[in-house]
C-alpha positions in Angstrom: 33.6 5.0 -28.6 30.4 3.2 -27.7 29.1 1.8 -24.4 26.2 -0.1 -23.3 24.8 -0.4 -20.0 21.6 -1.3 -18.0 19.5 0.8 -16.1 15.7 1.0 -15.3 12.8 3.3 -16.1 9.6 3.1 -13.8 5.9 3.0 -15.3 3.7 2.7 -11.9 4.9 0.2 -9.7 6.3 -1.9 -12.7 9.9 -1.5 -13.2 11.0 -1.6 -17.0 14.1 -2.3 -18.7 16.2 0.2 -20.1 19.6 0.7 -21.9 21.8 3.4 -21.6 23.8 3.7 -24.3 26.7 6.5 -24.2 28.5 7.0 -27.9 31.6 9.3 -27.6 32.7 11.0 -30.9 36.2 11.1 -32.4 35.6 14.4 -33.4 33.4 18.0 -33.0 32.5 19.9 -30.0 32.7 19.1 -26.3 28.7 19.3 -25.6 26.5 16.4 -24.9 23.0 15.6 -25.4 20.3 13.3 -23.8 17.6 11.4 -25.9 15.1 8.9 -25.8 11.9 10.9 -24.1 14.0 12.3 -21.1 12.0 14.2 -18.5 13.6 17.7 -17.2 14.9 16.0 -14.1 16.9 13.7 -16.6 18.1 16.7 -19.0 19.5 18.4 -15.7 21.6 15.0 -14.6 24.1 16.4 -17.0 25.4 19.2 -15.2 25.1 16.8 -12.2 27.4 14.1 -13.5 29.8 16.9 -15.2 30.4 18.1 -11.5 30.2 14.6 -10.3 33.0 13.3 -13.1 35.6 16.3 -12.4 35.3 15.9 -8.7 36.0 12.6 -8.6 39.0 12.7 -10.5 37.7 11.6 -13.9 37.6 13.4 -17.3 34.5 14.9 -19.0 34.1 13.9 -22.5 36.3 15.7 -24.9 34.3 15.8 -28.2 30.8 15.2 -28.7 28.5 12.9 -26.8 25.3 11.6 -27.2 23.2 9.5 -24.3 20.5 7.5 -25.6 17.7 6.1 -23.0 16.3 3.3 -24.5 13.4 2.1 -25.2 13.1 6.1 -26.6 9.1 5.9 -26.4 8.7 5.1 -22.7 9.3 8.5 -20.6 12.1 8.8 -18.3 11.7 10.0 -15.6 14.0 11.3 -11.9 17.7 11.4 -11.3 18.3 7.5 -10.9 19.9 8.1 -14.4 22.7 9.8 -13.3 25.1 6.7 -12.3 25.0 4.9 -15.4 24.7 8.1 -17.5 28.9 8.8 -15.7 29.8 5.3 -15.7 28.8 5.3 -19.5 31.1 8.4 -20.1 33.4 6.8 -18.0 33.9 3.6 -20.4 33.2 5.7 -23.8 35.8 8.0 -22.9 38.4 5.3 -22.8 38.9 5.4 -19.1 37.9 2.0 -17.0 37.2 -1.9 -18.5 33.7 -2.1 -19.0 33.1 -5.9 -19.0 31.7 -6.4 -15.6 29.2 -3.6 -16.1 26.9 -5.4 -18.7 26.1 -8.4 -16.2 24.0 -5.3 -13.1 21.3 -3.1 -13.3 23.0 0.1 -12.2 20.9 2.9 -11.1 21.7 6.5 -8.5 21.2 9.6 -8.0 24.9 12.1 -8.0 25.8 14.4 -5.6 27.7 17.2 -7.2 31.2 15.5 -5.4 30.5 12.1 -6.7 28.3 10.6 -4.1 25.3 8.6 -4.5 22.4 9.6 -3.0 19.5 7.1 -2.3 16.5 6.6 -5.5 12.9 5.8 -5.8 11.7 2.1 -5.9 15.0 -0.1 -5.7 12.8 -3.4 -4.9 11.1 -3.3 -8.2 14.6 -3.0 -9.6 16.4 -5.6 -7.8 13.4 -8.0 -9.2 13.7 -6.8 -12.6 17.5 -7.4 -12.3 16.5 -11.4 -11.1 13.8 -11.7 -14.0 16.1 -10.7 -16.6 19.1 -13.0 -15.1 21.3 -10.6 -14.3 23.7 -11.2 -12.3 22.9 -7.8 -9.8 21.8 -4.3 -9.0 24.4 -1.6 -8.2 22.6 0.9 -6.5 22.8 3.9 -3.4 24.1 2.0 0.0 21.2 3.1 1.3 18.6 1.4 -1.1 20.8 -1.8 -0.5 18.8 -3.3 2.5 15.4 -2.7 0.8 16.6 -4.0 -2.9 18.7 -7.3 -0.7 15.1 -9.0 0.4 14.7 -10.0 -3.3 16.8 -13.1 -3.7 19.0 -15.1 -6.0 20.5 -11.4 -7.2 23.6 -9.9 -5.4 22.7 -5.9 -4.4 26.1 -4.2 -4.1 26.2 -0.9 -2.3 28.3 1.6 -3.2 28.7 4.9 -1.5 30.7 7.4 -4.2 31.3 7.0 -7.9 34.8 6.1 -7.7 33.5 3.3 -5.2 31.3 1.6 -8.3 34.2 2.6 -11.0 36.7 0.3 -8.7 34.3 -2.6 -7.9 33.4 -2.8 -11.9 37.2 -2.9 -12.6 37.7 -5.9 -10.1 40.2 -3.3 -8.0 37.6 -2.7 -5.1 36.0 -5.6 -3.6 32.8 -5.1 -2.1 30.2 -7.7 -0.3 26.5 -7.9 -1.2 24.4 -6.7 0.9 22.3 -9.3 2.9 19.3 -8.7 4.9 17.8 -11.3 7.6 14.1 -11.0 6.9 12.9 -13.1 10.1 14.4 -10.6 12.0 13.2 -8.0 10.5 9.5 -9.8 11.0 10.2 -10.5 14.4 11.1 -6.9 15.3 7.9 -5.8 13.6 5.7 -8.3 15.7 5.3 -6.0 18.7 3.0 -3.2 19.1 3.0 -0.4 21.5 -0.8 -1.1 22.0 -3.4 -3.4 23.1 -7.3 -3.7 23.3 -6.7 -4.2 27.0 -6.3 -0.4 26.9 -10.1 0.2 25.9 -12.3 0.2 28.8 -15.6 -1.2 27.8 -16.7 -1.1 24.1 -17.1 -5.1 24.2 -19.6 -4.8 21.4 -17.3 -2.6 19.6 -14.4 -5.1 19.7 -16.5 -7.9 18.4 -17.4 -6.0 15.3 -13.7 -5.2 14.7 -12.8 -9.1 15.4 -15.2 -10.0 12.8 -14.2 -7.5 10.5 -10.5 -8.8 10.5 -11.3 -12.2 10.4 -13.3 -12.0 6.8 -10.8 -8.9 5.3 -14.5 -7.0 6.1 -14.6 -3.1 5.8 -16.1 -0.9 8.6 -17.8 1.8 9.2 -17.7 2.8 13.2 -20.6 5.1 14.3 -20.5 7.6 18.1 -20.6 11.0 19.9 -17.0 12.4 20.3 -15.3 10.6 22.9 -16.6 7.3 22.8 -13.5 5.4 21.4 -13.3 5.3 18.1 -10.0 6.4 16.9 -8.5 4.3 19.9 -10.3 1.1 18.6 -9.5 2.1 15.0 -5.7 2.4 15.7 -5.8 -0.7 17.9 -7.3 -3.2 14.6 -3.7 -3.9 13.0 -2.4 -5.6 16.3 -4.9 -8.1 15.9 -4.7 -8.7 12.0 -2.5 -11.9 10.5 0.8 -11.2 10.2 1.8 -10.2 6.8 3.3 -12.9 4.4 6.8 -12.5 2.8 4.9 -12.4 -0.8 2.0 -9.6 0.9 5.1 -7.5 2.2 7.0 -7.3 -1.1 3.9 -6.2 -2.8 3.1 -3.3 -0.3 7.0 -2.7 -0.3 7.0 -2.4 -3.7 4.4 0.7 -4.1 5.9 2.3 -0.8 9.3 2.1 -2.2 8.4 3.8 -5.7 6.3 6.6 -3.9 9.5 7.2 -2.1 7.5 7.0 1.4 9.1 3.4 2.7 11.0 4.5 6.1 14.6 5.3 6.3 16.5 2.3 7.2 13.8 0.2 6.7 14.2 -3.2 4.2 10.9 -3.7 3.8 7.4 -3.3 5.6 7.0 -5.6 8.3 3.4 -4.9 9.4 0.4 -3.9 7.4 0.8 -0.2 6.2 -1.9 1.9 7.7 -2.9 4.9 5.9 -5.0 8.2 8.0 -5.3 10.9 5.2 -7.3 13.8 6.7 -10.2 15.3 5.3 -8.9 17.6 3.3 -6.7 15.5 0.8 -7.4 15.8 -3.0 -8.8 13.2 -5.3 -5.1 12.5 -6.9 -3.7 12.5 -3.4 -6.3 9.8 -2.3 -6.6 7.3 -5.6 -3.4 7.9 -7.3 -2.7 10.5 -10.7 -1.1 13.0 -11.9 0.4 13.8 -15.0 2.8 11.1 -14.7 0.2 9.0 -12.5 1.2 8.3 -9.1 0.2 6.1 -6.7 -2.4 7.1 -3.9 -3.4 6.5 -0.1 -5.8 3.3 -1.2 -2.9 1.8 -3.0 0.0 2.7 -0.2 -3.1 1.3 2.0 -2.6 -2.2 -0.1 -2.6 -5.1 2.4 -3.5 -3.1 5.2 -5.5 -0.7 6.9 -7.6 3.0 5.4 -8.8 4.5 8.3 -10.8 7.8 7.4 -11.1 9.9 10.5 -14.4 12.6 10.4 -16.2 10.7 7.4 -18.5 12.9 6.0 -16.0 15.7 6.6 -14.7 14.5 3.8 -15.9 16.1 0.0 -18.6 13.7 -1.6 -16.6 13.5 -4.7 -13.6 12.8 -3.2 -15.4 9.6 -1.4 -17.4 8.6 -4.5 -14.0 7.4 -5.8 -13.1 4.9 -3.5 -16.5 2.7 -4.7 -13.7 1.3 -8.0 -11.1 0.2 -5.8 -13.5 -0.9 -2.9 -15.6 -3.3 -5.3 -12.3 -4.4 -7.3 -9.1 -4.3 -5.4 -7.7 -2.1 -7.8 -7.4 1.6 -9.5 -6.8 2.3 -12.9 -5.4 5.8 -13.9 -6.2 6.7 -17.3 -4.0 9.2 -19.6 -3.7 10.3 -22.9 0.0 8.4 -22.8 -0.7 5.2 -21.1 -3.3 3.4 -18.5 -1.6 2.2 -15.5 -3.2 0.1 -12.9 -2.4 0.5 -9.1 -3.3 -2.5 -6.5 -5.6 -1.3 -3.7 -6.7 -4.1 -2.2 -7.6 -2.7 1.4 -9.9 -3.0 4.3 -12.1 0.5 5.0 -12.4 1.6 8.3 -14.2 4.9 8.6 -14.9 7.0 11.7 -18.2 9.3 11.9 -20.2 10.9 14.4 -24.0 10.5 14.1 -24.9 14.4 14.0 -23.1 17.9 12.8 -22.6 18.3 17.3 -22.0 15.2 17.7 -24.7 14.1 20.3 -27.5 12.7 18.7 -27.4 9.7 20.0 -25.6 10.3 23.7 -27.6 9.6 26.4 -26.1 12.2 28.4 -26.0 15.2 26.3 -28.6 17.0 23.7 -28.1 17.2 20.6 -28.8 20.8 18.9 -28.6 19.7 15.7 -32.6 19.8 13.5 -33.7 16.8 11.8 -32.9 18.4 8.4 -29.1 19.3 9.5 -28.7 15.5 10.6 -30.0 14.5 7.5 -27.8 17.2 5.2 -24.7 15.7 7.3 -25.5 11.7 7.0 -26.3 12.4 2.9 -23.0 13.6 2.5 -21.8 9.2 2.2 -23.8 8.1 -0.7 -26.1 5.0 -0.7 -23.8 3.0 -3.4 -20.7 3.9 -0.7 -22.1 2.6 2.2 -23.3 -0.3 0.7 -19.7 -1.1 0.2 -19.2 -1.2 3.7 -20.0 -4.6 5.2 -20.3 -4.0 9.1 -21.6 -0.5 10.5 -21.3 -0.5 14.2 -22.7 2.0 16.8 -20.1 3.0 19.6 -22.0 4.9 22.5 -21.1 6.3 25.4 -19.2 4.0 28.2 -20.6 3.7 31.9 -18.6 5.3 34.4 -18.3 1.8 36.3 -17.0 0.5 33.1 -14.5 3.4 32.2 -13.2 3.5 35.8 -13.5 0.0 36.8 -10.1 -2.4 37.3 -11.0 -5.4 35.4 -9.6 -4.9 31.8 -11.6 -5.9 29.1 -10.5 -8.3 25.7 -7.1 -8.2 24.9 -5.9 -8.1 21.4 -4.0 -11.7 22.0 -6.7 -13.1 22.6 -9.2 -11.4 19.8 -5.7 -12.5 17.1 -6.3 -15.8 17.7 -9.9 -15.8 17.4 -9.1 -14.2 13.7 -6.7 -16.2 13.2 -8.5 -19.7 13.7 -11.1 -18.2 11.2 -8.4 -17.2 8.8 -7.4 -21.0 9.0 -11.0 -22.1 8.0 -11.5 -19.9 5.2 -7.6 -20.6 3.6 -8.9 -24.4 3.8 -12.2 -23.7 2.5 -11.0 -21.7 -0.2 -7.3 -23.3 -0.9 -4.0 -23.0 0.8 -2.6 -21.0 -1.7 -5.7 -18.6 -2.5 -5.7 -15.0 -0.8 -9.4 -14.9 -1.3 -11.0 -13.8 1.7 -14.8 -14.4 3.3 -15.0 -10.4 2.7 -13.5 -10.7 -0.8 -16.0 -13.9 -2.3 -17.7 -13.3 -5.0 -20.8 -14.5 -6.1 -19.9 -18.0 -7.3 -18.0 -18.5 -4.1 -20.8 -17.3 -2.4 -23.6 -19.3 -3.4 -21.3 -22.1 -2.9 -20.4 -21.6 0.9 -23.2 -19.6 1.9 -26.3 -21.8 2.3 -28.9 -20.8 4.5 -31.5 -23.4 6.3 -35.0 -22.4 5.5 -34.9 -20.3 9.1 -32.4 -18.6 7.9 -34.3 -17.3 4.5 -37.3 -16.2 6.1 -35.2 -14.3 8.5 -33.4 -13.0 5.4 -36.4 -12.0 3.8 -37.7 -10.1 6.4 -34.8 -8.1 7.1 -34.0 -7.6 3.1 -38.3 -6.4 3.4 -38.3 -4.6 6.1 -35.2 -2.4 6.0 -35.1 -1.9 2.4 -31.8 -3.3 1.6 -30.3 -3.8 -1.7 -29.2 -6.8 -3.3 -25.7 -5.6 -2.7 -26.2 -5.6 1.0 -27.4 -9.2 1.0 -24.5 -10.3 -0.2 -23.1 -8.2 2.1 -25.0 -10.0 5.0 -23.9 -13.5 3.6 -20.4 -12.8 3.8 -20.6 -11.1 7.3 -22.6 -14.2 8.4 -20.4 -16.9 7.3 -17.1 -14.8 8.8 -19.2 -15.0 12.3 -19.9 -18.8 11.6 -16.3 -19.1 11.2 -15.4 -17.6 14.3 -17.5 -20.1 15.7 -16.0 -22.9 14.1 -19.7 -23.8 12.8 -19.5 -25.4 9.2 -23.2 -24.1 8.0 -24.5 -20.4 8.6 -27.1 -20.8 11.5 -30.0 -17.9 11.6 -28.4 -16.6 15.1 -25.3 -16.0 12.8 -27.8 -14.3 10.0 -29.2 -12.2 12.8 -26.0 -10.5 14.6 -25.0 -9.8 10.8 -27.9 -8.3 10.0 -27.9 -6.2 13.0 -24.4 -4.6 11.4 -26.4 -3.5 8.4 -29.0 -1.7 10.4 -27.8 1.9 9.8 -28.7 1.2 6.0 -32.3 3.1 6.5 -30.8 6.1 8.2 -27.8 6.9 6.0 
């Protein structure tokens, strides 16, 4: 006996389509066999659903059986299998009416007593389940939440096998899962910390404001001590909100990489990714031999923040230059090219000498000229031209560090981004995600015009400090984000100026 069902294989963050079909002979031996490009994980969910089958009080296949995974030259990969793979041997084997199966996309991992343990990337399933008009996803109870923000497709969540067996056969009645999502964003609204919290660093904060009002990345420059890891961490409370469509994208990647939160429906705030020095090349763009996503794509929508910059291997930070200039990375193998999204703002952390000191005011620095220039050549000239704002943070005054008046608070710099996120979304369409830090050059020539002040102060700046054609656009894009902020419809040269005072470390690095 024959039985079709519908499951769901994963290639990158795309979820694909795929029927698992489970024929039952009427004679032979009782052994089975998996095909269709099954990885080992999916060879071993045999024993699993054996032991899952006998437990919960159903019979193992008598004679020979054969589980096709189709489409048989896409790989197959993880125990998400395992649940259709029983409920197929289930219906094959005579036992169970197998109408109501055909309209979900069933997919879960079994526990050797017939439970269902949670998978890997039920979001991208629940959507396939809507584009391909199904009527739902039966999946783990604990993927329900996170597969329930996709609407118009009922997610049932089901505990054990016999649990899914019963609400197939119409004898167990179960309710889909629903999720409130404004609640969800409403929880995710408040954060444990403020600006207020810095003392002094004014200059510092204005830099950051500017960088998350254009989507600009940033590169923050100080002794040890000075505040940069505090401002750093302090950034995502004065970004926009994520929108609904923006979550379900970094939702998406989280939830196939397996690291979206326990409990957690979907992300809320913009992910922020720290990976320390020491991480590998795969670990920090994606690969693999079955390529995976990696710390710039999980960084999608959000926030990169690389601690100890040039502690970092030069390799390592040479590959971020693909998905810095193109939002995305594409993994190449002998099998298939996947692409991840990794469309991110860079905010890197470095001190200006191997001690540390070189520029405190307060302490000596021991490092010679050719050590500081051995550490700084460590970031590459086509890197940090990538990075639009580069912003020294010294040392703060003791009257500032100990004095009672606190400084900008992160309500106040929001709003100041978010007026400027107004401007550009009218400037460059209500439904466009394009960004002042994102334009490119078509955009730019378009809503970056200078007055004649404002090219010779270009020119000089582009003479004097040597800067590359790159960093002008660079400077154009800072300067109209600053204009912004200002609510000034043309760039003025005192914009010009404070952005080309943020590309002043260009000489030195």
């Amino acid at each position: 006996m024959l039985s079709r069902l519908h499951s769901v294989a994963l290639a990158g963050i795309e979820a694909l389509g795929c029927e698992v079909e489970v024929d039952v002979a009427s004679r032979g031996f009782a052994n089975a066999a998996i095909v269709g490009l099954p990885d080992t994980a999916v060879k071993e969910s045999l024993e699993r659903v054996r032991s899952a089958l006998r437990n919960s009080g159903f019979e193992w296949p008598k004679y020979k059986t054969v589980v096709n995974l189709a489409p048989a030259d896409i790989k197959k990969e993880g125990p998400a299998f395992d649940l259709p793979i029983a409920l197929g041997m289930i219906y094959a084997g005579g036992e169970g009416t197998p109408d109501r199966a055909a309209e979900y996309l069933i997919a879960g991992e079994l526990a050797l007593d017939g439970r269902v343990r949670p998978i890997k990337g039920a979001l991208c399933m629940a959507m396939l389940a809507r584009d391909q008009r199904l009527t739902g996803v039966i999946l783990p109870r604990d993927n329900a939440p996170e597969a329930a923000v996709c609407d118009d497709v009922q997610v049932i969540g089901i505990g054990t096998l016999a649990e899914a067996v019963g609400f197939l056969d119409d004898r167990l009645p179960l309710e889909p899962t629903c999720v409130d999502i404004n609640e969800v964003f409403n929880q995710a609204s408040q954060y444990d910390v403020d600006f207020s919290e810095v003392r002094g660093q004014e200059s510092a904060k204005r830099a950051l404001t500017i960088a998350a009002a254009g989507a600009h990345n940033l590169l923050l420059i100080g002794p040890p001590g000075t505040g940069k890891t505090m401002l750093s961490k302090r950034l995502p409370t004065i970004l926009p909100p994520l929108t609904l469509a923006e979550s379900l994208e970094a939702t998406r990647i989280h939830s196939v990489s397996g690291e979206l939160p326990a409990g957690t429906p979907l992300l809320a705030r913009r992910p922020v990714r720290s990976p320390h020095h020491s991480a590998s090349g795969p670990a920090m763009v994606g690969g693999g031999t079955v390529p995976k996503a990696g710390e710039v794509s999980l960084a999608h929508r959000g926030l990169l923040f690389l601690d100890e910059f040039p502690e970092f291997p030069r390799s390592i930070l040479e590959t971020l230059r693909q998905p810095l200039e193109d939002g995305v990375v594409t993994i190449a193998r002998a099998h298939a090219s996947i692409c991840f999204p990794a469309e991110f703002m860079l905010v890197a952390a470095m001190n200006p000498c191997p001690c540390g000191y070189f520029t405190d005011p307060n302490k000596p620095c021991k490092c010679s000229p050719l050590q500081i220039d051995k550490y700084l050549s460590r970031i590459s000239g086509p890197l940090i031209d990538r990075i639009d704002i580069h912003v020294e943070v010294p040392p703060v005054p003791f009257r500032e560090l100990r004095g009672s008046r606190d400084g900008s608070d992160s309500a106040t710099l929001r709003e100041q981004v978010l007026r400027a996120r107004d401007i550009q979304r009218q400037r460059f369409g209500d439904h466009s995600t394009t960004l002042n830090g994102r334009m490119g050059t078509r955009l730019l020539r378009k809503h970056c015009a200078i007055d004649d002040a404002g090219e010779r102060l270009l020119k000089q700046a582009l003479t004097e400090l040597g800067l590359s054609a790159r960093a002008h656009d660079k400077i154009l894009r800072v300067a109209r984000t600053i204009a912004d902020l200002a609510a000034e419809p043309r760039i003025k040269p005192d914009h010009l100026s404070e952005a080309i005072m943020y590309r002043r470390l260009d000489r030195q690095l």
